[in-house]
Structure formats: C-alpha cells, structure tokens
C-alpha positions in Angstrom: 15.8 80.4 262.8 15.7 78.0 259.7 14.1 74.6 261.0 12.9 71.4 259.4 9.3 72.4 259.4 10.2 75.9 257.9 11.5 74.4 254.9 8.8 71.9 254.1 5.7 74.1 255.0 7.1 76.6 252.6 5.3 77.6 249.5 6.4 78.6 245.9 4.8 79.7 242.6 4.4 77.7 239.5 2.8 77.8 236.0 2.4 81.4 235.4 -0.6 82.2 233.2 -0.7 85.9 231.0 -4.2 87.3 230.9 -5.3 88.3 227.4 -5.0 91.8 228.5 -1.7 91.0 229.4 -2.3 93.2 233.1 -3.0 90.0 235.4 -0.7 86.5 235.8 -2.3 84.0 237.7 0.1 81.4 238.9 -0.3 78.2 241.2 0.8 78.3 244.8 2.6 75.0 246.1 3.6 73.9 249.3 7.3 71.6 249.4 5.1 68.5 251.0 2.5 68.7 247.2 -0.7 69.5 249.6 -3.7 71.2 248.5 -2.4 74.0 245.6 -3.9 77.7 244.8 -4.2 79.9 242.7 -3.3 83.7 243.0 -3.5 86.7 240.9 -1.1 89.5 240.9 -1.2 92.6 238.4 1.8 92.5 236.1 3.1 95.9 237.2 3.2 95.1 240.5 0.8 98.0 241.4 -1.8 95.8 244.0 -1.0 93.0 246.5 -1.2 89.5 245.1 -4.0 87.8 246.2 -5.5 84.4 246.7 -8.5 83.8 244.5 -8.9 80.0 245.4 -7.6 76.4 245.5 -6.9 74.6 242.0 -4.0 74.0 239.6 -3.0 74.8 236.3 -4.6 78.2 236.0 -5.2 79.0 232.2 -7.1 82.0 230.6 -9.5 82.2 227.9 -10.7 85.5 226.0 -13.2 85.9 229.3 -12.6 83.8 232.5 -10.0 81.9 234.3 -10.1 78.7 234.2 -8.2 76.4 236.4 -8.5 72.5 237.7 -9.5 71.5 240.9 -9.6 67.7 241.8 -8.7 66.4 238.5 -11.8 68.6 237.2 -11.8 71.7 235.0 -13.4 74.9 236.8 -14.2 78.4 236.8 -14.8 80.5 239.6 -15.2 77.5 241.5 -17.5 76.1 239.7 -17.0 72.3 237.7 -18.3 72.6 233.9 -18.7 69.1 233.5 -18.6 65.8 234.9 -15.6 63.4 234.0 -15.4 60.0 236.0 -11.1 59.7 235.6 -8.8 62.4 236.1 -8.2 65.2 234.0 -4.5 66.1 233.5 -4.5 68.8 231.3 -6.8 71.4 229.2 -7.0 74.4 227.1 -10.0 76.8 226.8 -10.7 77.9 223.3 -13.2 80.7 222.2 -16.1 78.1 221.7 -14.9 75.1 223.5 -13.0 73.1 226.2 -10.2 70.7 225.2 -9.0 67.9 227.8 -6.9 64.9 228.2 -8.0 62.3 230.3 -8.0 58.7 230.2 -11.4 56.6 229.6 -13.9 56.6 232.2 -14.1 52.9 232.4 -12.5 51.6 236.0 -9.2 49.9 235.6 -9.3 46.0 235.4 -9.1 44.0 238.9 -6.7 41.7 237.6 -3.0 43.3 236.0 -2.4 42.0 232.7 0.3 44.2 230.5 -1.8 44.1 227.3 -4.9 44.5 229.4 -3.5 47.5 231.6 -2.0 50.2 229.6 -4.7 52.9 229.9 -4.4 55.9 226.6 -4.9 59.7 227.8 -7.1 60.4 224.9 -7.9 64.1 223.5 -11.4 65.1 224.3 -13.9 67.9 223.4 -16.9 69.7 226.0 -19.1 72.3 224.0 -20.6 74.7 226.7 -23.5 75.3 224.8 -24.5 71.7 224.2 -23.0 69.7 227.1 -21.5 67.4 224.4 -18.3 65.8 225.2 -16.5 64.0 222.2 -13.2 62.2 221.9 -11.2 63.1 219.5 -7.5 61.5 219.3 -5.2 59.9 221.9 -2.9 62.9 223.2 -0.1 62.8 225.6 0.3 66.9 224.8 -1.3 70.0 222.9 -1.2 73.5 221.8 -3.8 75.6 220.0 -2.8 77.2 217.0 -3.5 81.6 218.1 -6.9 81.4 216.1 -8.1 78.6 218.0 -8.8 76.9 214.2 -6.5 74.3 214.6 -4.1 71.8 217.4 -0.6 70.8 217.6 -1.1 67.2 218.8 1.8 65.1 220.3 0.7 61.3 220.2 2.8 58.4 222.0 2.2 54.9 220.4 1.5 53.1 223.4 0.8 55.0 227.1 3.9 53.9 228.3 6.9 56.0 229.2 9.0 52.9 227.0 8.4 52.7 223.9 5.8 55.9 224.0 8.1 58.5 224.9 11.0 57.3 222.6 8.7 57.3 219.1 6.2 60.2 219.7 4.2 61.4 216.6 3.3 65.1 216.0 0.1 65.8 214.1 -2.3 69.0 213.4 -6.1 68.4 214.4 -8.3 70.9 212.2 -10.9 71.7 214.7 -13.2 72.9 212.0 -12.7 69.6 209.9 -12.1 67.4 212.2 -9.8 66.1 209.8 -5.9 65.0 211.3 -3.1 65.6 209.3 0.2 63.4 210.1 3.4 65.5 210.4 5.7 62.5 211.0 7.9 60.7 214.1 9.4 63.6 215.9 12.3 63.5 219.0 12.6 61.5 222.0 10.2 62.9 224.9 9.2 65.6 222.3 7.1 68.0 224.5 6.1 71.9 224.9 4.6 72.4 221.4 3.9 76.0 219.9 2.7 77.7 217.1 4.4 80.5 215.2 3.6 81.9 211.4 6.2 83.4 209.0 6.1 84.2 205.6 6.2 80.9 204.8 3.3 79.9 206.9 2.6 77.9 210.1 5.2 75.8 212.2 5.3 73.8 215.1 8.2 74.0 217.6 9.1 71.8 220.0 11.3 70.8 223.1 13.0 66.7 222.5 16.0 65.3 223.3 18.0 64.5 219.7 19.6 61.7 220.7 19.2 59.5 223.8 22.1 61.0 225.8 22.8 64.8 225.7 19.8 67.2 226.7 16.9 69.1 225.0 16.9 71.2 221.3 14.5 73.0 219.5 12.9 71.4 216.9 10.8 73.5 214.1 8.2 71.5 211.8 6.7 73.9 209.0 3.0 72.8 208.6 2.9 73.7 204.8 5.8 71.0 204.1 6.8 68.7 206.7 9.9 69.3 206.9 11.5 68.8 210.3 14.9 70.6 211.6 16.5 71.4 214.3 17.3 74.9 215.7 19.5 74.7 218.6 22.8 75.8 218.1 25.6 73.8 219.6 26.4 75.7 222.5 22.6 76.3 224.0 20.4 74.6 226.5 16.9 75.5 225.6 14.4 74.4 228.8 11.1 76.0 227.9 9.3 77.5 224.9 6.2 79.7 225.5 4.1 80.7 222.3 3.6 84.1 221.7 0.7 86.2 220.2 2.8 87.1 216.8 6.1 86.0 215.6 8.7 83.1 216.4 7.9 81.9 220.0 10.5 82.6 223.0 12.6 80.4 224.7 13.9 79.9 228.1 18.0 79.1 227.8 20.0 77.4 230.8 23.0 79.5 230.7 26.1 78.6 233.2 24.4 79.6 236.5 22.2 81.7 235.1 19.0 81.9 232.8 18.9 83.7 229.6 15.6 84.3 226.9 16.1 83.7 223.6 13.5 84.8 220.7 13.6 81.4 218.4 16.0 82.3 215.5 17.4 85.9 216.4 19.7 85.0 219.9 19.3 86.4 223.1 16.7 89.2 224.3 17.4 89.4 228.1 19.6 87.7 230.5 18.8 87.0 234.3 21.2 86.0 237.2 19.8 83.2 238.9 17.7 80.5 238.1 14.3 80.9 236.0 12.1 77.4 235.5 8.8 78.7 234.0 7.9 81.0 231.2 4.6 83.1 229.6 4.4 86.1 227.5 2.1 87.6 224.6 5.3 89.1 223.0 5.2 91.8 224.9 5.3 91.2 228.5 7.3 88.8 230.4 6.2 86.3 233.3 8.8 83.9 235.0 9.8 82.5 238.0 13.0 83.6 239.5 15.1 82.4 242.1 18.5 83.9 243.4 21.4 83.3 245.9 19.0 84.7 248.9 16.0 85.0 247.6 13.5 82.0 247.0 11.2 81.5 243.7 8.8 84.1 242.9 7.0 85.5 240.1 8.5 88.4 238.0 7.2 90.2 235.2 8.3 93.1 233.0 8.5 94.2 229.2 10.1 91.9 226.4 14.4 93.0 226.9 13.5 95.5 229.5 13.9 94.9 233.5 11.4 92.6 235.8 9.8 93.5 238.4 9.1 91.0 240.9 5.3 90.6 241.6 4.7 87.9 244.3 6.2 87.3 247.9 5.5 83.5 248.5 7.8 82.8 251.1 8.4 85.8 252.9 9.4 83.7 256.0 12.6 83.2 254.6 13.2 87.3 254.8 15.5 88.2 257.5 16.8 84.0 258.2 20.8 84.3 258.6 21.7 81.9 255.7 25.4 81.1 254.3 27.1 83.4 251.4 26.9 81.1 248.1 29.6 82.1 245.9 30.5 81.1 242.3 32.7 79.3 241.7 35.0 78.9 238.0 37.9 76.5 237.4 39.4 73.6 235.0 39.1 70.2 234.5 41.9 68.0 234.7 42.0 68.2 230.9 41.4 72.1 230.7 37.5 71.7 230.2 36.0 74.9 231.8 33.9 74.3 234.6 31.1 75.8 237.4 29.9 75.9 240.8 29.0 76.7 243.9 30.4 76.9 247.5 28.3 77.8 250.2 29.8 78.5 253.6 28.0 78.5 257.2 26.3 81.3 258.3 28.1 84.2 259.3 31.4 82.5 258.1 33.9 83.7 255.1 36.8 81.9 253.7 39.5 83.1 256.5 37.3 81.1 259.0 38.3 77.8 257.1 39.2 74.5 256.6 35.6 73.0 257.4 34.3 69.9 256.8 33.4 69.8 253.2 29.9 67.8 251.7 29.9 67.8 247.8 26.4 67.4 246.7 26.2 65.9 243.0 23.1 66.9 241.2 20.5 64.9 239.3 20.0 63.9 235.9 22.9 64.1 235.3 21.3 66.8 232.9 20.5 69.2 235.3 22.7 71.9 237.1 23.3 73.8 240.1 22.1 77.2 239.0 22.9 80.1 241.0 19.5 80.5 242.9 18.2 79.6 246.3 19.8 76.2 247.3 16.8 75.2 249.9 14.7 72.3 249.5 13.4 68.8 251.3 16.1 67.1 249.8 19.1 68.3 252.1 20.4 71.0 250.3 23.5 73.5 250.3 22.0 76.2 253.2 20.7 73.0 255.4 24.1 71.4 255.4 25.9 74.6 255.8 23.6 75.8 259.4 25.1 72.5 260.8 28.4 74.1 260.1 29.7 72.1 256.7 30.8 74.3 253.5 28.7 72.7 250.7 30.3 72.4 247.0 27.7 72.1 244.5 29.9 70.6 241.3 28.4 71.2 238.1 30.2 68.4 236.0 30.0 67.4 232.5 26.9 66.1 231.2 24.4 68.8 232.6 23.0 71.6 231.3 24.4 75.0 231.0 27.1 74.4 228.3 26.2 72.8 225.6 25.2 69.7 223.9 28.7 68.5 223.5 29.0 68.7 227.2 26.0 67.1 228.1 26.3 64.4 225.7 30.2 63.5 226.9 28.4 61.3 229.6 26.9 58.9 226.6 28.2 55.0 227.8 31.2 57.2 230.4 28.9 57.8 233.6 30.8 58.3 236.7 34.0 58.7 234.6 35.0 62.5 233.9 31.9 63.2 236.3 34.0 61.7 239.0 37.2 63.6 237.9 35.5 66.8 237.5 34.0 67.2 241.2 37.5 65.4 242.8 38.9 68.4 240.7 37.0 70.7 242.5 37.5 68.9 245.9 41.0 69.2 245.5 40.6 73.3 244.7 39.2 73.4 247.9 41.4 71.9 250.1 44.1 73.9 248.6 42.5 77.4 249.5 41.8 76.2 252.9 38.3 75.5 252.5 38.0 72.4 253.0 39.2 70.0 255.7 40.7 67.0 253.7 40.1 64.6 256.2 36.6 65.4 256.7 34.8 65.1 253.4 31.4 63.9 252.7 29.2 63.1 249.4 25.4 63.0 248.9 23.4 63.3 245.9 19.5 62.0 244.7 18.8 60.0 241.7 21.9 60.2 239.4 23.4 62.2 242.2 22.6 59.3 244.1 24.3 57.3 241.5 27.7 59.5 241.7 27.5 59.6 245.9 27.6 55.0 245.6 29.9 55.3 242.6 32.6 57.2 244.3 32.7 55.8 247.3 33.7 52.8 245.4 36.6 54.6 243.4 38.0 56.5 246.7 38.3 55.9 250.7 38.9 59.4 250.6 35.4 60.7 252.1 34.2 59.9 255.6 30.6 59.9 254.8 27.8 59.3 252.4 24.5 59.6 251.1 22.8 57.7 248.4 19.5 59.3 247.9 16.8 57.3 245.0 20.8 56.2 243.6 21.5 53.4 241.1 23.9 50.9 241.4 23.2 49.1 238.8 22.7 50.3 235.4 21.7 47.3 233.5 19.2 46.7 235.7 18.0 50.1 235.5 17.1 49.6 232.1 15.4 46.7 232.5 13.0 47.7 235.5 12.9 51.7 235.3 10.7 54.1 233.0 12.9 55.0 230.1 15.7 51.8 230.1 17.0 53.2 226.7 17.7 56.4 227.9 19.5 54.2 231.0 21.1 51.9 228.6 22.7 55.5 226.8 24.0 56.3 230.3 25.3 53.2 231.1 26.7 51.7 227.6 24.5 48.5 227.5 21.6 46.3 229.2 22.6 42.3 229.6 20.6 41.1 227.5 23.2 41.9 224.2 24.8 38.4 225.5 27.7 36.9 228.3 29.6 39.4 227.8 31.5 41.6 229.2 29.1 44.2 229.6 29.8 48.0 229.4 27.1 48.5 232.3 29.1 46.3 234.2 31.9 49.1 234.6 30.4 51.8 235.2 28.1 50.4 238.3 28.6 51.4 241.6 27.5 47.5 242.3 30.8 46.4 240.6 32.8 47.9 243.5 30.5 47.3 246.4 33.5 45.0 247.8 36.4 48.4 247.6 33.8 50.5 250.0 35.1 51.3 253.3 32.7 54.9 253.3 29.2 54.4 255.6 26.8 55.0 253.5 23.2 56.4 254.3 20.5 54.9 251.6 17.3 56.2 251.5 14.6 55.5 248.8 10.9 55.5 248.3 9.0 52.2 248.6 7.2 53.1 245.1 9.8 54.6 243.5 9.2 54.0 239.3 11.6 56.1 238.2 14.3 54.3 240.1 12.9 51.5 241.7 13.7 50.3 245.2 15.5 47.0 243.7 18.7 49.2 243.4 18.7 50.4 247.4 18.0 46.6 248.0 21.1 45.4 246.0 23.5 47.9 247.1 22.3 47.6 250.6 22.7 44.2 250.5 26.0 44.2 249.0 27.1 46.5 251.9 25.8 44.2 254.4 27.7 41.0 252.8 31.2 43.1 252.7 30.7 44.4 256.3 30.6 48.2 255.5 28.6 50.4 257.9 25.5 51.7 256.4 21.7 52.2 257.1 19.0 51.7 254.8 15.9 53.7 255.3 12.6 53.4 252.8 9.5 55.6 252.8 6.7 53.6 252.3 4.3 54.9 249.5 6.5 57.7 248.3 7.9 58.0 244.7 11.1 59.4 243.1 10.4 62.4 244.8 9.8 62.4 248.7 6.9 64.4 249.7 5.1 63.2 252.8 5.6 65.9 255.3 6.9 63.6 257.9 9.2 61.7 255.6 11.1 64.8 254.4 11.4 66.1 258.0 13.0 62.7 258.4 15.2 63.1 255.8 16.4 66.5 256.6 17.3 65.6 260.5 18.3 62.2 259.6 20.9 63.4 257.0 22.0 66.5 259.4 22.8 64.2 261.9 24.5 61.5 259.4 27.2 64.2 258.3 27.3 65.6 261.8 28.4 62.2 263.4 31.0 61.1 260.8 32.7 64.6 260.2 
C-alpha cells in the first residue's frame, strides 16, 4: 500500500559518472528527506547487480580511481586527500592534480555587514605529490578541456545570486601557464560548460538563459576567436550538455512529455518516452536517468542511437503498488495554441467511472513541465491525490519547457494571464468528457505553481479548495527580497521602485485580488525560504485574514524552498490529503 513514509524514505539515483573504460557508472543514491547520500556502481551492460560501494556525493572518475565527496571533503576509497577547513562544493580530478571550489578557510564574521559578508567560492589546486594547495581564480563552475592542459572557467562578479548570476564571465585557465585568458560576459546563469574541437579548433559550450524570461539555449564560444553565438534553434529546450571524448558534445532536449538527445549541431540521435534529468557519455555509451508513467527514476545506459538498458533498481518498493493510469493528454488553447498534459485517475478507475473531483496541479518555474514520468514526490503529487480518490490534471501551460523559446518566453511581464486561460481550458475539457465534477474542483501548485493556485483563486470562485505551496503574491516584492529580482521583475513586468505609478506588478499579483477570494486556501512555506521568502505567505495570509476568507497558514521552521525534514513533508502530504478530502 502507498503511505506517507513510503514516499519520503524512498531513494533515487543522481549524477551519473562514465568510467574511462566506459564499463562502470557510478551514480549517487538519494533519499526524498536529503539524508546521508551513496554511492553505487553498476556495470553499463547491466551484466552484475549494482552495488553499494560507500557514502559520499558527486562521484567523479579519473584515469585510475573514483573519487567522490564525503562531508564537504574530496575522497577516495574512503579515504580524505587533504584537509580543507570550509566546504567543498565541487571538484574535478585531472591526471596530475585535484581541482576544487571552496570558499576561504577563514570563519565567517560575527557581525553581518553586506560588504563584509559576501564570501567568493574561489578555484583551488592540491598536488598529490607535494601536498600543495594553491588558489587559483574565483569560480562559480568548471570544465577540463579532454587533455587536462587547460579549464573552462565561469566567474560571477560578486558571490551573490543578484548581480553574479546575471553578468557571469567565461575565461580559459592554462594549467601549464597559469596564465588566464578572458573570453568575454557570457548569458544569464550561464552554467554546464564543455569542451569540444573542430577543425577550427577549441570551443566552449554552454547552458544560459538569453534573455531574462524564456528558458535555457546553447551557447558556443570558439577559443581561437571569441566569438560568441548561439545554437539553439527556436523550437528546442536544451536542459543538459555532457562533454564527450571526441566531437561536438551531446545534449539533453525537453521534448513535449518526453526527453530527446541531441548531438550539438547535427539534431536528434535518440528519443526517450518519459522524463530524463541527467546525462554522461564518452561518445559512445549513454548513461541517464529515466523515469516513466509507472516506473520511478533509475539509471539506464546503452550505445550512442541504440536502445537503453536499465542498470539500477532504486526503488523497487514501488513494484507491484496499485497506482492510477496517467494518460496524455493533447488539446488547444483558447487561441488554437497547441497544448499538453496529464490526467491521472484513481487507482483501479478509467474514464467510465467519472465525474470525480478534479485537483489541477500547476507546476513550477513556470519553466518547467509535467513530463510524462512518475508523478510521486513529497510535494503532494498526481498518484498521492489520486489514492484519496481525486483525478489530477497536470496542465502544462505556456511558458515552460517542452516547446520552444517562443513559448516559454510568452510569460515575459503576462504571468497568470494565458497561464490561467490555458489550464481553465483544460478544466473545462474535462468537465465536458465527464471527468471532472464541476462543482468539486481544487488547485495547488509550489513556487510559481504556488503563485498560479493564489492567482486564480482571485480571478475565479469557481474551485472549492486550494493550495499555495512557497507561492508569491506579490511580484514586486519578490524582486526586491528574493535571489534573482530581475528575473522576477521579467515575470512580473516591473519592481516599485520605477516610481507612483501604476505598476505592471501590481496587475498581475495574486495580492491585488486578495479582497475577490471566497476559495479556503491552505499556505504552507518554509521559515528560511530564500528563494521565495516567507514575507509573501505572511502578506497573503494576512490579507486573507483581513477579508474574512477561510485559510490556514502553516510554516516549517528551518526549511528552505524545498521541504525536506522527514517530518515536515509527512506533514505536508497528510495535511494536504486531508485539505482536498474535506472541501471536495
């Protein structure tokens, strides 16, 4: 029977890591609640058990051992190579050397002062053979060049998220030199750097966001020239990029509901159903981490274009559970825009059985999508809701991923506009096939699907209950107090600050229509959330309060955008279980 503790006790892979040999991956082991990770090793052709070779995260390989870190520390076989007093955060092994980032080891000052407190991740060197550690630029991410001669090196200018993020610098380290060349500003939140040599010689690609609304592209700097472009074509949502051991690196495509790999400038080489979210490969052989309809993440490997084989069995407690059929869904906007989904129904229910009550769960983002994989998680997803007896309609509206940049940039200053229309859309679709009961409907969503579950219950007395999970309800606020407020001043049109106004912001805020709410509303937020901080559960709770509306407001102390105390998300699950229960 699927319980509570089932789902946050379970465990799922990460981080897959191709042995040079390419005959091993070692991947990290998770558990839902972020306890104590591992590290397994399974043979890429699936020919022996996978087996548990020891805690630790981030397994990487070098030309002869695995290395791995383990308490913010780098180690092998279990043992620490060298002493760091702050937390490590991310390394690579080369043939005669370690590279790390980590911040200084000097404690933090007592006393908060903004000038004072903003703490670089630096670049660092450890030579085995002499013990010597060296520091050699400030780093937020790296990638060594295949003949371990040379480093890609994305700087920010300052450690924060605001402005670092927004004006990150890419630069090539020569490792024999020492000597830094300076390729230039590259895109907002540029990460996942690579190497890859034509005829023309090295380049750098890259995963940033173009502009601030409107998802990730490929971005190609040629080492020889500088020049920078952009290789995405219009209709592709690239989501990872893994380097390869010869030729243009591969990349890992949201498509629709599915997942599709693309080789970087020739189109596709494989396509998946389901959802893949990690990526490794010499060129040759494949490793990602697959999820479908009924089955949960695992690792699966296979040759370049040929057929996976799945290599890992990390939740095999979830074999034989009766879950709910998830079917795909297809139909228009109200102004013929083709759109996706999902609808999953209770267990051991079809269509016929219909109407049910009906919870539309908006995902985050907004880019982000509702892939067709295995809908299970802390947060209460589509097969929780649906063993309580709800069909669950997972919208996939414009401005996620899975169609395009047009389509994920339509949101740009418009949140909650044609995002709103699009899921009513599919509502409505719903209702008329008998799905869906119209007079028991209900809406939840986390983060910006927080945002959509406030915003429409301010547009529509339509549903009989809500959720508002780490929402916003007020987007100028947002970018004055969250991580990235020009990316939430793209969203929501403007900040305050331009003036009186009006303000654009000030339309498109849940907060603006706090007094037309007559659905309760269930808030729940984390006490330290950064991301989206508490301040917009407080104001919307209180506006709540001040127009009478029935709603509860529940906070997790010490938790972040992300829930992960065991006991809070076992809270979360039955306390949003019995919130749609009661009201439809």
């Amino acid at each position: 029977m699927l319980t509570a503790e089932l789902i946050v006790d379970s465990h799922f892979p990460s981080q897959p890591a191709l042995s040079p040999d390419g005959k091993w991956v070692a991947y990290q082991v998770s558990t839902i609640t972020k306890g104590v990770p591992e590290i397994w090793l399974a043979a890429v052709d699936g020919s022996e058990k996978p087996r548990k070779l020891t805690e630790g995260s981030s397994p990487q390989w070098s030309t002869d051992a695995l290395y791995f870190l383990k308490d913010g520390r780098v180690c092998s076989r279990d043992e620490e190579l060298f002493a760091w007093q702050s937390e490590i955060s991310g390394f690579l092994p080369l043939h005669d050397r370690i590279v790390f980032i980590a911040e200084d080891e000097t404690p933090a000052p007592a006393v908060w002062v903004w000038s004072e407190s903003l703490r670089p991740a630096r670049l660092r060197s450890f030579d085995p053979r002499t013990g010597e550690i060296r520091t050699l630029v400030e780093d937020h991410v790296v990638a060594r060049r295949p003949d371990d001669k040379a480093l890609a090196v994305v700087t920010w200018p300052t450690p924060e998220l605001d402005p670092g993020g927004l004006e990150p610098r890419l630069s090539v380290l020569d490792l024999e030199t020492g000597v830094r060349r300076d390729l230039g500003q590259v895109a907002v939140e540029a990460t996942s750097p690579v190497w890859w040599q034509d005829e023309a010689g090295w380049h750098i690609a890259y995963l940033g966001t173009p502009e601030l609304v409107g998802g990730w592209a490929v971005f190609d700097v040629s080492v020889e020239t500088g020049e920078h472009r952009n290789l995405t074509e219009e209709s592709t949502c690239p989501v990872k990029l893994a380097q390869v051991d010869s030729g243009a690196p591969l990349v890992l495509v949201a498509d629709g509901l599915d997942t599709a790999l693309h080789r970087l400038g020739s189109g596709e080489v494989s396509f998946w159903r389901g959802q893949a979210d990690a990526l490794a490969s010499n060129g040759e052989i494949v490793v990602t981490v697959l999820s479908t309809a009924y089955r949960p993440k695992d690792v699966h490997c296979g040759p370049l274009g040929g057929t996976l084989t799945r290599v890992s069995d990390t939740a095999p407690e979830f074999s034989g559970l009766s879950l709910g059929s998830q079917e795909r869904l297809s139909y228009k906007a109200s102004d013929g825009l083709e759109l996706d989904g999902l609808l999953v129904l209770p267990p051991g229910k079809t269509r016929a059985d219909g109407p049910f009550s009906l919870v539309t769960v908006a995902h985050g983002g907004p880019y982000d999508r509702y892939a067709d994989g295995f809908r299970l998680g802390w947060f209460p997803s589509a097969q929780w809701l649906a063993l309580a007896g709800h069909a669950v309609f997972l919208p996939n509206p414009r401005g996620g991923q899975g169609h395009g940049h047009e389509f994920a940039a339509s949101v740009a200053g418009r949140v909650g506009l044609e995002e709103w229309s699009d899921l009513e859309t599919g509502i409505d679709l719903l209702i008329a096939e008998g799905v869906a009961d119209p007079e028991r409907l209900g809406i939840a969503g986390w983060s910006h699907g927080g945002f959509m579950a406030a915003w429409v219950v301010g547009q529509t007395d339509r549903f009989k209950a809500a959720l508002m999970g780490a929402g916003i309800c007020d987007w100028g606020m947002l970018a004055a107090t969250g991580e990235l407020g020009p990316l939430e001043t793209g969203h929501g049109g403007s900040t305050g600050w331009e003036g009186t106004g009006p303000h654009r912001h000030d339309q498109l805020s849940p907060i603006s229509f706090a007094s037309k709410v007559e659905t309760p509303v269930l808030i729940v937020h984390g006490a330290e959330d950064t991301n989206v901080p508490l301040s917009q559960a407080e104001f919307f709770h209180r506006a709540l309060r001040h127009f009478g509306v029935e709603h509860d407001l529940v906070v997790y102390p010490g938790e972040g955008h992300r829930i992960s105390g065991r006991e809070h998300q076992l809270d979360l699950l039955r306390r949003t279980r019995e919130w749609f229960a009661r009201l439809l």
